[in-house]
C-alpha positions as CSV (number, residue, x, y, z in Angstrom):
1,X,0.0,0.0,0.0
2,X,1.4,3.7,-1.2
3,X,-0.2,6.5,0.9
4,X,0.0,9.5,-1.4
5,X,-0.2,13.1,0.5
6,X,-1.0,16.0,-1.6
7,X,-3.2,13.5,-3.7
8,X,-5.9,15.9,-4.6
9,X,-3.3,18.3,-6.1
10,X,-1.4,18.6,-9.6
11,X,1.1,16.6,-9.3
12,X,-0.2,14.2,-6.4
13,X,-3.4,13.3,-8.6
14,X,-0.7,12.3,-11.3
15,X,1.1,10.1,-9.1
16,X,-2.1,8.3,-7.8
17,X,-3.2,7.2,-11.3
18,X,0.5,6.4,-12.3
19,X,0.3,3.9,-9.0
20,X,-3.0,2.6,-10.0
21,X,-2.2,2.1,-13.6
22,X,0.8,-0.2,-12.5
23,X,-1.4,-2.1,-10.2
24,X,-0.2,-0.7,-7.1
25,X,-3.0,-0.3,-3.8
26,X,-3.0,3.1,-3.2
27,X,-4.4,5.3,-0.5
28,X,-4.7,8.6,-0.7
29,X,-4.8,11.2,2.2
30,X,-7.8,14.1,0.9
31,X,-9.1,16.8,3.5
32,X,-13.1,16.9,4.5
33,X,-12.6,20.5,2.4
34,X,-11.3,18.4,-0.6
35,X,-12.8,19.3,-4.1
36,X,-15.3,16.6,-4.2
37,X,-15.1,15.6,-8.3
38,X,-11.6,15.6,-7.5
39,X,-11.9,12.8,-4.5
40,X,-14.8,11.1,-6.5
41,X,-11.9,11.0,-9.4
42,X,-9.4,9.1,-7.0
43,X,-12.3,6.8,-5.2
44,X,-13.8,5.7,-9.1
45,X,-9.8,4.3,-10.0
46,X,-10.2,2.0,-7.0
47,X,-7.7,4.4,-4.6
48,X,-8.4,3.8,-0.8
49,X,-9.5,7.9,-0.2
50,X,-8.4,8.4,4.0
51,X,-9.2,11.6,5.7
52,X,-6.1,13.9,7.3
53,X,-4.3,16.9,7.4
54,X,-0.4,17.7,7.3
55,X,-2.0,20.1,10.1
56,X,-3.1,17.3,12.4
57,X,0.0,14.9,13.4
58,X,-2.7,12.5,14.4
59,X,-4.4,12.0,11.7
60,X,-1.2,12.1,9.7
61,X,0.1,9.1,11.8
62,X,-3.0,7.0,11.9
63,X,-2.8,7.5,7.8
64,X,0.8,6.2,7.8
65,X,-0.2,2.7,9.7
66,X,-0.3,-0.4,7.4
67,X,1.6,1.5,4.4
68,X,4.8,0.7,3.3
69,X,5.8,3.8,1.4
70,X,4.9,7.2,1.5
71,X,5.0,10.1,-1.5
72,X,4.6,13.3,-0.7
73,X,4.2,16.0,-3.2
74,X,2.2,18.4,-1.0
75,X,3.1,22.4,-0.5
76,X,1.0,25.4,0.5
77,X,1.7,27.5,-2.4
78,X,-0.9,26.6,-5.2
79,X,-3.6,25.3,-3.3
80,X,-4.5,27.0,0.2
81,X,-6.8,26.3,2.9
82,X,-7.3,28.4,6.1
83,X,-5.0,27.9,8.2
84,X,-2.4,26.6,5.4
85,X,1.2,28.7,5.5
86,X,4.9,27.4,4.8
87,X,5.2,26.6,8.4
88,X,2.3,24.6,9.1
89,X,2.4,22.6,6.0
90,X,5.5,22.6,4.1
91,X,7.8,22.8,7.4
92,X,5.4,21.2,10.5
93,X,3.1,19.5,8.7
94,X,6.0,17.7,5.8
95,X,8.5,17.3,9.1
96,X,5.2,15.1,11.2
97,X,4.5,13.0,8.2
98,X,8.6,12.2,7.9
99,X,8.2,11.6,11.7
100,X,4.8,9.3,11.5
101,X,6.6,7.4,8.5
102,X,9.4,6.2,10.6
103,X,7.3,5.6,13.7
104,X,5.7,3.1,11.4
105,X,8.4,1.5,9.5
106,X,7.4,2.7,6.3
107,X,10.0,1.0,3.5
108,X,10.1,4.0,1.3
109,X,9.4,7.6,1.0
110,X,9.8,9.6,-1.7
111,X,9.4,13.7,-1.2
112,X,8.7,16.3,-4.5
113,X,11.0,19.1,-3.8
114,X,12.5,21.7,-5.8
115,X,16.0,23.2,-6.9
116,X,17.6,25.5,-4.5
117,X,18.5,28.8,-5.1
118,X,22.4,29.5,-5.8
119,X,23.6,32.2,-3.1
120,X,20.1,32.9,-1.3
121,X,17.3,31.3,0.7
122,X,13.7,32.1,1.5
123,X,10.8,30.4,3.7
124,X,9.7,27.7,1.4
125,X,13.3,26.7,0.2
126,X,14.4,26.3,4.2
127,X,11.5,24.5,4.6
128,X,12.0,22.3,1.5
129,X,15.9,21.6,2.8
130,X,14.4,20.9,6.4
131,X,12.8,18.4,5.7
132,X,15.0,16.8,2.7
133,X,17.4,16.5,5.9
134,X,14.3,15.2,7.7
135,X,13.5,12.5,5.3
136,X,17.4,11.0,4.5
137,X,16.7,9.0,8.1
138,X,14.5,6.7,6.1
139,X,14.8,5.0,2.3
140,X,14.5,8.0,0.2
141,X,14.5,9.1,-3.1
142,X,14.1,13.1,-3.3
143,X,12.7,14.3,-6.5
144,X,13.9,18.0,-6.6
145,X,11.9,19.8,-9.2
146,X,13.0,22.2,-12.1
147,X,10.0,25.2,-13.1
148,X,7.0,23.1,-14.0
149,X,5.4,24.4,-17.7
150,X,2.1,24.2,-16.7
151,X,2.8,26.3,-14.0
152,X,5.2,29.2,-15.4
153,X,4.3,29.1,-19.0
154,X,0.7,29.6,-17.5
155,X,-1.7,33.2,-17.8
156,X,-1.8,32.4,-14.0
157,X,1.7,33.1,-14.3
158,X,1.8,36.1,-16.8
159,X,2.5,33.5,-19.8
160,X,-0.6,34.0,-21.9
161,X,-0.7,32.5,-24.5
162,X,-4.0,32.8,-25.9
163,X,-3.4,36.0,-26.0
164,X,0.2,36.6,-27.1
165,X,1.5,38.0,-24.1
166,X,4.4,37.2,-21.9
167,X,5.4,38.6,-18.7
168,X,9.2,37.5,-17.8
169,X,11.7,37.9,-15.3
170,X,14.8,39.9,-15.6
171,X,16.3,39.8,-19.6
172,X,15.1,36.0,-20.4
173,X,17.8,34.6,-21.3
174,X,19.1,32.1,-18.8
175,X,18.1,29.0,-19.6
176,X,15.5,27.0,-17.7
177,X,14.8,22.7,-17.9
178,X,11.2,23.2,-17.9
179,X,9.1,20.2,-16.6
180,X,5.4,18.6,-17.4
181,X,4.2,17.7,-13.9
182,X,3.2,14.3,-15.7
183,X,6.9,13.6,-15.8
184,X,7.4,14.6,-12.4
185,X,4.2,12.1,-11.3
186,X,5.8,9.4,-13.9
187,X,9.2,10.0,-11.8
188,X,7.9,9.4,-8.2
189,X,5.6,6.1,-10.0
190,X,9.1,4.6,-11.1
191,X,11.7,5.4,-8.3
192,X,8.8,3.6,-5.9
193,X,10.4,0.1,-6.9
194,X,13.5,1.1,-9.1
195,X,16.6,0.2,-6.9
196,X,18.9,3.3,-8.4
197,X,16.3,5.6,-7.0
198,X,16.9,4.5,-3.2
199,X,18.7,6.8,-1.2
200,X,18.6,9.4,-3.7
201,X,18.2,12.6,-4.7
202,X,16.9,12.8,-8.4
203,X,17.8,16.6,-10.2
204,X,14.6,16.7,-12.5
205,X,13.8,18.8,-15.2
206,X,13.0,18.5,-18.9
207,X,14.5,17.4,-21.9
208,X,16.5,20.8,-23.0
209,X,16.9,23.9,-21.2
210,X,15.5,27.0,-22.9
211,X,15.7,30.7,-21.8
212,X,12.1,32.3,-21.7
213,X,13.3,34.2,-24.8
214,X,13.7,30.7,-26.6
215,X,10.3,29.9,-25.3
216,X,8.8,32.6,-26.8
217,X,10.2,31.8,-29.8
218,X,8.9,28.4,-29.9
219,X,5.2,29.9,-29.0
220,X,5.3,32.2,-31.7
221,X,6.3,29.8,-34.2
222,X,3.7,27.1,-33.1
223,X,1.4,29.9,-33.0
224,X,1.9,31.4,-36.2
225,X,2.0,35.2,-34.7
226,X,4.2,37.4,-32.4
227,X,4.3,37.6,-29.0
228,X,4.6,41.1,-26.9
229,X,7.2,40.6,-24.4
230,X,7.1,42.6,-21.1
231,X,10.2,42.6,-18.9
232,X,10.6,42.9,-14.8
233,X,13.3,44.3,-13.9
234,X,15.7,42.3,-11.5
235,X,16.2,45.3,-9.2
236,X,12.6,45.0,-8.8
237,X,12.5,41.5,-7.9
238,X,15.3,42.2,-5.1
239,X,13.1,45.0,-3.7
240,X,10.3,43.2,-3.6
241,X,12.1,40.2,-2.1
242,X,13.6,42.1,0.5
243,X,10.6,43.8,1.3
244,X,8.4,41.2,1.7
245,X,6.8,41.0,5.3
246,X,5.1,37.6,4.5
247,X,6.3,34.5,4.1
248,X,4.3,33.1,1.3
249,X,5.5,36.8,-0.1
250,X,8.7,36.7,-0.1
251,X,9.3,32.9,-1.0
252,X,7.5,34.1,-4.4
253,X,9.7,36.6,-5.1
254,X,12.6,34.0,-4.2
255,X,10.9,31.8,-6.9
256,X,10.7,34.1,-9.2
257,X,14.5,35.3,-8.7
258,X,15.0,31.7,-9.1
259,X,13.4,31.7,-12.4
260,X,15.5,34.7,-13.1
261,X,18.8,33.2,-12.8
262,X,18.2,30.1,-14.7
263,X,18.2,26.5,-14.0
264,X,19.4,24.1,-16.4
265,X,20.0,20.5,-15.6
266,X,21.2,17.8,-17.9
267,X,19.0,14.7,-17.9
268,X,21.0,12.4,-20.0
269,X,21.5,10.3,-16.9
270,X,18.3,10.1,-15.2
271,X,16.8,9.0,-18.7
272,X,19.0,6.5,-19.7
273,X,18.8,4.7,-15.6
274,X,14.9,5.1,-15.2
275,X,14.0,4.9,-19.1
276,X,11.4,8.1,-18.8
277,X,10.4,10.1,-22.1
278,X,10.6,13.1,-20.8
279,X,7.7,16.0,-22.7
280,X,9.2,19.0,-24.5
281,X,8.0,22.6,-24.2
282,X,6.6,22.1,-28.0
283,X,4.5,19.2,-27.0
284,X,3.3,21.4,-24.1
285,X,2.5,24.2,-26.5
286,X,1.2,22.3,-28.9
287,X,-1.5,20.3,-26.2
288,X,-2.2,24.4,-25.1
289,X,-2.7,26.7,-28.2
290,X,-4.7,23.4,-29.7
291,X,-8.1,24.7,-30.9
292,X,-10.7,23.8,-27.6
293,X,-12.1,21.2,-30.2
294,X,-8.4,19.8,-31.0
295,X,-6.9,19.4,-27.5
């Protein structure tokens, strides 16, 4: 049995149909405040649906009993809940589960992270490295995370592509290895009963690094049409990270000064010891700018 924390979210929902798909039992931990069609999604591919919180160390511990591995791809960032901050979920909450694994002799446990900042650090990347730390008293395999696509290249995000417009960080052009969360999901599925993957940590990110200029680029000409390109300065992004009063605010800023500064990672080795096909920022803006009858 695979307990899965952070099921109902992007990348945990993944990871719970990966499981299933391979045959593995699966249990996933959902709140009571849980979208429903997103529960009812997990329940109808036969996934065991438990109630808990990262918030509530009981709960968290009674889910860990009869399991013998643990992913975790949970984070307050994207999807919030009162009472939901770095500290309570991505520091407390993460540290209880790594805590409630070991209390019951859970054989594996495999945490979604992300790459650190060169030369700073922020609330969620000290959280992040606390409990990485954390988890290396148990079998682990760390997955640390390069800028998901469907995340950055998003209109959430100032990437809107529907409507030709791209907000970007600094000059764009450091490259980035941007990620499909599918891959990221497809990554936790294999390193669950791959033997390279134990005791590991995994530097993940797509299959070429591109700058945001050369993402552009690849838009436009998938597109067919330009692109107007709006630039934030990177003495803005400073102020604003050494402004912020909040934690959630100032880890964003951190993120974006991440993005800023670049982050490419060469995946030749990962693909050849775990065999995954790794998607491409074409294929992801090809599957986006599709016509809504086409995707």
């Amino acid at each position: 049995m695979v307990l899965v924390v952070g099921a109902t979210g992007l990348v945990g929902g993944a990871v719970c149909q990966k499981l299933a798909a391979r045959g593995e039992k699966v249990r996933a931990l959902t709140r009571a405040t849980s979208a429903k069609e997103k529960v009812e999604a997990l329940r109808s591919s036969g996934i065991e649906i438990v109630i808990g919180d990262l918030k509530d160390s009981k709960s968290i511990a009674a889910a860990c009993q009869g399991v013998d591995a643990v992913i975790s791809t949970a984070s307050s960032t994207l999807s919030r809940q009162p009472g939901d901050s770095i500290e309570s979920v991505d520091t407390a909450g993460q540290l209880a589960l790594v805590n409630g694994s070991k209390e019951a002799a859970v054989e594996r446990f495999i945490f979604v992270s992300f790459r650190k900042p060169q030369g700073f650090s922020y609330p969620l990347s000290d959280a992040k490295e606390a409990v990485e730390e954390a988890a290396k008293n148990l079998n682990f395999t760390i997955v640390q995370a390069s800028s998901f696509a469907e995340v950055w290249l998003s209109p959430a995000l100032g990437f809107d592509y529907a409507n030709g417009a791209v907000r970007t960080y600094g000059l764009g052009t450091n490259p980035i290895s941007w990620v499909s969360f599918a891959d990221v999901a497809e990554m936790c599925a294999v390193a669950l009963r791959h033997p390279a993957a134990q005791r590991k940590v995994i530097e993940f990110g797509g299959p070429e690094a591109l700058s945001p200029l050369e993402v552009v680029a690849r838009f436009e000409k998938i597109g067919g049409r330009p692109f107007k390109v709006e630039h934030v300065s990177e003495e803005a992004l400073v102020s604003q990270f050494h402004e912020a009063m909040d934690p959630l605010q100032k880890s964003f800023a951190g993120l974006m000064l991440g993005y800023l500064r670049g982050d490419a990672i060469d995946m030749t080795g990962v693909v050849d010891t775990f065999g995954i096909k790794l998607q491409t920022v074409d294929d992801y803006a090809r599957r986006v700018m599709a016509a809504p009858g086409d995707a």
